[in-house]
N, C-alpha and C positions, 0 to 999 in steps of 0.2 A: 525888415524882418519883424519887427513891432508890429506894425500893420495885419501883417499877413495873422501874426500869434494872438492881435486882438481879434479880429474876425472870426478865425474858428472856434472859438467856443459857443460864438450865438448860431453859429450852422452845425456845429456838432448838437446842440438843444432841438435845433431844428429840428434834425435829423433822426437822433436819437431816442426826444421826447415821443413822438407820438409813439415809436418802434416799443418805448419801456411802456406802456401802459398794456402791450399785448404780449410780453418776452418778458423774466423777470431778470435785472438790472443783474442779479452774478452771471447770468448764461451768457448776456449778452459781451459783461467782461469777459468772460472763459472763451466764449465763440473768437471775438476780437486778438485776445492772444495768443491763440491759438492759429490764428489768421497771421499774424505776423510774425510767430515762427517759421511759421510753410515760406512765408514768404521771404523770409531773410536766408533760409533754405537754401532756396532756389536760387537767389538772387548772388551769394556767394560760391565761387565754384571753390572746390578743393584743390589745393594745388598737392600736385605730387613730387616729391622730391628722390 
């Protein structure tokens, strides 16, 4: 698990840096949580009781 949690931050730079120099840094946080809302959304069904 270390591994994995060191690695992503130098691909999330990767990834992220060049995307922030054309998007500015709150949309791109706003867009992202807004992304894993929907997505935890979906991902969770409702149960009905």
């Amino acid at each position: 698990m270390g591994m994995i949690s060191t690695s992503m931050m130098p691909l999330g730079m990767l990834i992220f840096g060049p995307i922030a120099d054309i998007i500015k840094i709150e949309l791109l946080l706003a867009g992202t949580g807004v992304f894993i809302m929907i997505r935890r959304y979906f991902r969770t069904k409702p149960s009905i009781n």
